[in-house]
C-alpha positions as CSV (number, residue, x, y, z in Angstrom):
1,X,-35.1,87.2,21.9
2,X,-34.8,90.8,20.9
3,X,-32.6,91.9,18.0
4,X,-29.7,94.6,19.9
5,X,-29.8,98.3,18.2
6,X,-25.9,98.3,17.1
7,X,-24.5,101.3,14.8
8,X,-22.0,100.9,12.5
9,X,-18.2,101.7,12.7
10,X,-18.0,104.5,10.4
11,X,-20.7,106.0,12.0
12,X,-19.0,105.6,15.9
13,X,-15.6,106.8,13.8
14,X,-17.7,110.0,13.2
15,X,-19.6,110.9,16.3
16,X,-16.0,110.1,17.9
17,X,-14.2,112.9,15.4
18,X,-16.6,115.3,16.2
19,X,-15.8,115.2,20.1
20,X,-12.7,115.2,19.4
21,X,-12.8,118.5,17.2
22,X,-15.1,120.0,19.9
23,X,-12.3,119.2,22.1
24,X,-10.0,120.6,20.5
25,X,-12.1,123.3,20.3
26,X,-12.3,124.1,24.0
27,X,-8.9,123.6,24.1
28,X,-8.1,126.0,22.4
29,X,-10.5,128.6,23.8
30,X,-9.7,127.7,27.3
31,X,-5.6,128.4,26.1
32,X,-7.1,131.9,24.7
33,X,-8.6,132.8,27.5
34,X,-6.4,131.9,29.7
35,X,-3.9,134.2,27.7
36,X,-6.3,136.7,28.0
37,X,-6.9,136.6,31.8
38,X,-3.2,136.7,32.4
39,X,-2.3,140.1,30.6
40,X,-5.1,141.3,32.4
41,X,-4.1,140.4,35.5
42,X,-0.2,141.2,34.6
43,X,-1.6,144.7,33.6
44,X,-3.6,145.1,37.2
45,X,-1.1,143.5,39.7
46,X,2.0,142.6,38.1
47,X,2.7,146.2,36.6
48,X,2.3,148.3,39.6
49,X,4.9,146.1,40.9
50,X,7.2,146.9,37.8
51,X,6.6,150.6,38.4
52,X,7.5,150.7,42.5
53,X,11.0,148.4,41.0
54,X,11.0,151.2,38.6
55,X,10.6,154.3,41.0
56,X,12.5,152.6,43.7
57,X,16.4,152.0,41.4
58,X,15.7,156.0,40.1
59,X,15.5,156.7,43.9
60,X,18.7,154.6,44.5
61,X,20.3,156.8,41.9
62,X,19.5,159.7,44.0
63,X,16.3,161.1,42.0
64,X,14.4,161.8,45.6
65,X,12.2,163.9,43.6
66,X,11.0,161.0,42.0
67,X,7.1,159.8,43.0
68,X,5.2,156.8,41.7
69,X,1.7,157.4,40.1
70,X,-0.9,155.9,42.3
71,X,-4.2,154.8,40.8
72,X,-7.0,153.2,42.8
73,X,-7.5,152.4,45.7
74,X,-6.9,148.7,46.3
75,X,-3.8,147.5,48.1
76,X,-1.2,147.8,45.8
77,X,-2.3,151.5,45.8
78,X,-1.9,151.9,49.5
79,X,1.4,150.1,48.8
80,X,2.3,153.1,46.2
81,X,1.1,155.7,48.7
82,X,3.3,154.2,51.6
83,X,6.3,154.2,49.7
84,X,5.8,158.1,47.9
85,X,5.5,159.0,51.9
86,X,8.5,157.6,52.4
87,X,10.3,158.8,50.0
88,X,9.2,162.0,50.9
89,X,10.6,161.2,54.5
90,X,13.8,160.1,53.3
91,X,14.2,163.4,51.1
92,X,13.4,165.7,54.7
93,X,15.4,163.9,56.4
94,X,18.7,164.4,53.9
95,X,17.8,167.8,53.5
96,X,17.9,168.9,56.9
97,X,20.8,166.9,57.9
98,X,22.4,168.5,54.9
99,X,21.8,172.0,56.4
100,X,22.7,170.9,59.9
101,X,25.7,169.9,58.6
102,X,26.6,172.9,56.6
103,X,25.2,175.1,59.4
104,X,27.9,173.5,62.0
105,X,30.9,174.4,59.0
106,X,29.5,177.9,58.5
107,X,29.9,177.8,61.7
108,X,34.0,176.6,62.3
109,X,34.9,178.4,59.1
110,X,34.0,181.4,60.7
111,X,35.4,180.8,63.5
112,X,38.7,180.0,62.1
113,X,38.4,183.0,60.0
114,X,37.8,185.2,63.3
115,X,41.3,183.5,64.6
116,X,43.3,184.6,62.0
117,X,42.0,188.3,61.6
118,X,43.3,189.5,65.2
119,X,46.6,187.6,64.9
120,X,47.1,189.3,61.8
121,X,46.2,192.4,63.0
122,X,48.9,192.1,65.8
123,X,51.4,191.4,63.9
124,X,51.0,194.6,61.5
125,X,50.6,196.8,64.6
126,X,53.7,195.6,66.1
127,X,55.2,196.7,62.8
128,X,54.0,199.8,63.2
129,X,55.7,199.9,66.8
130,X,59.0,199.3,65.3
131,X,58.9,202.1,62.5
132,X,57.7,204.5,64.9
133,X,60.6,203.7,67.4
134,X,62.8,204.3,64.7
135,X,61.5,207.3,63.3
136,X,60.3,206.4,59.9
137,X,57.3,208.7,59.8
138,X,57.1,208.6,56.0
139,X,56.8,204.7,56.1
140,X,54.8,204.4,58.6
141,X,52.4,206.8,57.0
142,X,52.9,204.7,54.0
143,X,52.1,201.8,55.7
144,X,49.1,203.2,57.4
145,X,47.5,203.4,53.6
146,X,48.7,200.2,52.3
147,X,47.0,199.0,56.0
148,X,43.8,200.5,55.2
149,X,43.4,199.3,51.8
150,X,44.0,195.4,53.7
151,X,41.5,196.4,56.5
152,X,38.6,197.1,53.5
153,X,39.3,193.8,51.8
154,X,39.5,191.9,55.3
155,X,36.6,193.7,56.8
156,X,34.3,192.9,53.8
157,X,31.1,190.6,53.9
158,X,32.3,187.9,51.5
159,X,33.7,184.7,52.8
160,X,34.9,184.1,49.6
161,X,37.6,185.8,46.6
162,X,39.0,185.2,43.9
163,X,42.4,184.0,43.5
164,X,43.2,187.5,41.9
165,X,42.0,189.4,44.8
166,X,44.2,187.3,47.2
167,X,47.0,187.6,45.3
168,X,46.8,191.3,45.2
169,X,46.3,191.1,49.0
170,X,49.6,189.2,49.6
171,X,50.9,191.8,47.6
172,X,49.7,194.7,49.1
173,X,50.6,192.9,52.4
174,X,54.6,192.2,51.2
175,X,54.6,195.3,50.5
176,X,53.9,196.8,53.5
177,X,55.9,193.9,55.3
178,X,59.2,195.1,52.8
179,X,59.2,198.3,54.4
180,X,60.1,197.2,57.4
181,X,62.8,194.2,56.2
182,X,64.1,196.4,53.1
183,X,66.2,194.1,50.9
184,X,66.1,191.2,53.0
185,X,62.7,190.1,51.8
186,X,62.5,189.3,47.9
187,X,58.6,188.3,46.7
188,X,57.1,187.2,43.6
189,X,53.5,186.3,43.5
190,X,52.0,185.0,40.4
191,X,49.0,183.4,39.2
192,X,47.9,181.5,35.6
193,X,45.1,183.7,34.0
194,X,42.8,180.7,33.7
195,X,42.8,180.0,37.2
196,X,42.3,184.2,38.5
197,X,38.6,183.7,39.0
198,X,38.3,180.7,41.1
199,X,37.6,181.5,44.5
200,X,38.8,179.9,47.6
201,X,38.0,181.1,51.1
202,X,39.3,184.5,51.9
203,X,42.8,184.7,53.8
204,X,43.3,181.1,53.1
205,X,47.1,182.3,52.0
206,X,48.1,184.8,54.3
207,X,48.9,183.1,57.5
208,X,51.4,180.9,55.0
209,X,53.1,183.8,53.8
210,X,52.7,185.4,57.3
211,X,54.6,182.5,58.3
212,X,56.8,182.2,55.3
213,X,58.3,186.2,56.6
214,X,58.3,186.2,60.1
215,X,59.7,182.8,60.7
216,X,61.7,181.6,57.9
217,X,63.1,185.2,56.4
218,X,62.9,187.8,59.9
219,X,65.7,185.8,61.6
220,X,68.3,185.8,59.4
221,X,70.5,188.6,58.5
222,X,70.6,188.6,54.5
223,X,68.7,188.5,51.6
224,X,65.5,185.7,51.4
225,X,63.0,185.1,48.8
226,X,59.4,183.7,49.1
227,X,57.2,182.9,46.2
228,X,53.6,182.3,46.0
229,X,52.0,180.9,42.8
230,X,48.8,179.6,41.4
231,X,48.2,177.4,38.7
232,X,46.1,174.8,36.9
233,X,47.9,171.6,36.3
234,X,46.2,169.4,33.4
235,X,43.0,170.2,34.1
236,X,42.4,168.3,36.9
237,X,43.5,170.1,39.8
238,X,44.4,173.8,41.3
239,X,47.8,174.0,42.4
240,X,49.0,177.0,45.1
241,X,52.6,176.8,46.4
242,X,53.6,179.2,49.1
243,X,58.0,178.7,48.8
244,X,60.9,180.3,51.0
245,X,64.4,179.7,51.2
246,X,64.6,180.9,54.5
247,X,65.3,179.2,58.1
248,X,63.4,176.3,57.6
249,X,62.2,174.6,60.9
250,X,61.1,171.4,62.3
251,X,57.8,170.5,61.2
252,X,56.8,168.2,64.1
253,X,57.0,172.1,65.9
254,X,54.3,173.8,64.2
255,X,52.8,175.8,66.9
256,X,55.4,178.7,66.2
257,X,51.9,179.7,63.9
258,X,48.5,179.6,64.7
259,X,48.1,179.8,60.3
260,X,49.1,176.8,59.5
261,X,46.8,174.2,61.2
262,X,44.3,176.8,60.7
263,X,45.2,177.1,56.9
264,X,44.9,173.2,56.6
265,X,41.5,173.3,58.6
266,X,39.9,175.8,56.6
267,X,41.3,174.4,53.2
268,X,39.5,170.9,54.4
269,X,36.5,172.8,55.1
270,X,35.7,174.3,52.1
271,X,37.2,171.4,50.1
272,X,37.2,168.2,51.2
273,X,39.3,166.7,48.8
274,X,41.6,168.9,48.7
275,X,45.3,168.6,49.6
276,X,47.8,170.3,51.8
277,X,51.4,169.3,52.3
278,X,54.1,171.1,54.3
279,X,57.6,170.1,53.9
280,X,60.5,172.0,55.8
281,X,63.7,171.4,57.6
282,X,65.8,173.4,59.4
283,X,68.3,175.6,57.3
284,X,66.3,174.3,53.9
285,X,63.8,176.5,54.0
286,X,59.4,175.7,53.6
287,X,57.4,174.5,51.0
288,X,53.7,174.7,51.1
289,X,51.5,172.8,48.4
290,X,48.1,173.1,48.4
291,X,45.9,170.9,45.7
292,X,42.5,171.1,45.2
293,X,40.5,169.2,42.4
294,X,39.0,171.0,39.7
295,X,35.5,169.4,39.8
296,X,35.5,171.1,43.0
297,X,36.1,174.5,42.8
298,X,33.6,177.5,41.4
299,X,34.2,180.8,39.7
């Protein structure tokens, strides 16, 4: 019987070390690369993904100019190129329902603003009438002048002035309107320096203190006073009060004036956040308030 081939312990102890270093070994580089494979693949799929995230919450901010840079031509690319084309879709799409919609209030502003020119117009001529019936030839040539001087600032291109030109409008037109009432119509129009250069749309005032005359003060026999004033309150908002003590009326019966829903239409137009409040009863005379915000109007 043959002797068996048997190695000692130490020696199995040994050989069994070494396999387990080498496993350790490949372990290890298997955990290495593995590492490395996944930043490499986090760099080629994962971070495209990071950038559309990116691009897409600057686009919810409202940064439609924003694109993402495409590279390649794999399928996250096409997935980048899809998305800047519709972005870009989005973008055309605001835009031109931007201008529709500010094409269609071009649109009713001016023809609100074509409304109040000819009623206006009437009224002054009608004035006229009454000084020529009563043979004032020197007013009425005086209020011929004051008329042309209106005519040039009503008549111009601009659908916009200042609150300095308005107010020297409303002037020019009590003026012309005191010739015919004498003493019974008092005025005082005044206006803050800081607030002189905002503009608001042109003739937004005059059909209130058209209304303000010929309703509140014309009907009664004595002395009436109507102020008109502008101002910046705190900052935050542009105040314009139109005020009579005259007649007063009933304000669910405001179709004695075409101005006033006009006024409020207009004013709403231009600024939508702004705020107009009529208060007036009959015998207490009319209050006009008009607010708009300041992070709304230009100079």
């Amino acid at each position: 019987m043959e002797a068996g081939f048997f190695l000692p312990n130490s020696e199995i102890i040994n050989q069994l070390r070494w396999i387990y270093v080498i496993g350790v070994l490949f372990a290890i580089c298997g955990l290495f690369l593995t590492v490395i494979v996944f930043f490499l693949l986090s760099k080629w799929i994962i971070r495209p993904f990071q950038e559309i995230i990116s691009t897409m919450k600057k686009v919810e901010l409202g940064r439609l100019q924003t694109r993402l840079q495409v590279r390649g031509k794999d399928e996250v690319a096409q997935i980048g190129l899809a998305f800047n084309r519709m972005i870009h879709q989005v973008e055309d799409l605001i835009v031109r329902e931007y201008q529709a919609k500010f094409n269609q209030q071009q649109a009713e502003y001016r023809s609100l603003q074509a409304q109040i020119q000819p009623h206006f117009l009437y009224n002054i001529l009608n004035g006229f009438i009454g000084l020529n019936r009563i043979g004032e030839q020197e007013k009425l040539e005086e209020s011929i002048i004051h008329l042309s001087k209106m005519l040039r600032y009503i008549l111009g291109q601009r659908d916009w002035t200042s609150i300095k030109e308005e107010c020297d409008f409303l002037a020019w037109y009590c003026q012309l309107q005191k010739l015919r009432f004498h003493d019974r119509l008092q005025y005082h129009i005044t206006f803050d320096t800081a607030c002189m250069d905002i503009q608001i749309p042109k003739l937004l005032l005059q059909p209130l203190v058209e209304n303000s005359i010929i309703h509140g003060i014309e009907p009664l026999n004595y002395p009436r006073e109507m102020k008109v004033n502008a101002q910046i309150h705190e900052d935050s908002f542009l105040s314009i009060t139109v005020v009579d003590n005259g007649i007063g009326f009933n304000i669910d019966n405001t179709d004695k004036s075409v101005g006033l829903t006009n006024v409020k239409d207009r004013l709403l137009l231009a600024f939508p956040n702004g705020e107009f409040e009529l208060v007036s009863s009959v015998g207490d005379g009319t209050s006009i308030h008009i607010k708009i915000p300041m992070k709304d109007v230009f100079r």
